[in-house]
C-alpha positions as CSV (number, residue, x, y, z in Angstrom):
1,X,0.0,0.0,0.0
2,X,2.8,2.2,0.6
3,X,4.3,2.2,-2.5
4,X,1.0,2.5,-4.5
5,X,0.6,6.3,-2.2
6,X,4.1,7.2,-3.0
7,X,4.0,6.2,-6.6
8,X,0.3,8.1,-7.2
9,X,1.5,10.8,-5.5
10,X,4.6,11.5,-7.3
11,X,3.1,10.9,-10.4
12,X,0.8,13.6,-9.5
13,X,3.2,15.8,-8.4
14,X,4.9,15.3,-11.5
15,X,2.6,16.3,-13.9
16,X,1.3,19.0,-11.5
17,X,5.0,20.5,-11.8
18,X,4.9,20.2,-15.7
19,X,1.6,21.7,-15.9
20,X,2.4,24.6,-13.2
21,X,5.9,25.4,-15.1
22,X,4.5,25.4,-18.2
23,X,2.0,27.9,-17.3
24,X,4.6,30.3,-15.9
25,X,7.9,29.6,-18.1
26,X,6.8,27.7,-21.2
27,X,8.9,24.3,-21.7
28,X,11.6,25.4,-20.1
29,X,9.7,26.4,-17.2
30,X,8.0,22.9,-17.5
31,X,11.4,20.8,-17.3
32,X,12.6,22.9,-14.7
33,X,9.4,22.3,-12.1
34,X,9.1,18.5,-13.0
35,X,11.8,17.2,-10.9
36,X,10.3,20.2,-8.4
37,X,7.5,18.6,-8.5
38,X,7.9,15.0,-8.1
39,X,9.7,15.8,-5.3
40,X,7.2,17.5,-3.2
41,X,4.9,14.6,-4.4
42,X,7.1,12.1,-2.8
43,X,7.6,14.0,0.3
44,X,3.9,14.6,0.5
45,X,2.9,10.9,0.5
46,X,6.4,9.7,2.6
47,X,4.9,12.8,5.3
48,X,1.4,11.1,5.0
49,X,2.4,7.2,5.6
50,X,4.3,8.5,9.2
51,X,1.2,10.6,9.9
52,X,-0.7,7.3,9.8
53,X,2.0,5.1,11.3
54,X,1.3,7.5,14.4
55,X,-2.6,7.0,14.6
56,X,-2.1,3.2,14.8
């Protein structure tokens, strides 16, 4: 389960980085917030999994 969150998530945060840096910057601006993106994305879900290891 915890890599399905992590993978959807920094999927998501990859395109949402493409999609937000192409909006600002054109393509450049797109391949420069992709890897920004997927980043937070993973960071996101890895904050979310300990948030829930804590309710257990």
């Amino acid at each position: 389960m915890h890599n399905i969150i992590t993978t959807i998530l920094s999927t998501l945060g990859l395109f949402l980085g493409v999609w937000v840096g192409y909006e600002l910057a054109g393509i450049l601006g797109a391949i420069t917030f992709a890897p920004v993106g997927a980043l937070v994305g993973f960071a996101v879900s890895v904050l979310h999994i300990r948030l829930l290891m804590f309710l257990d």
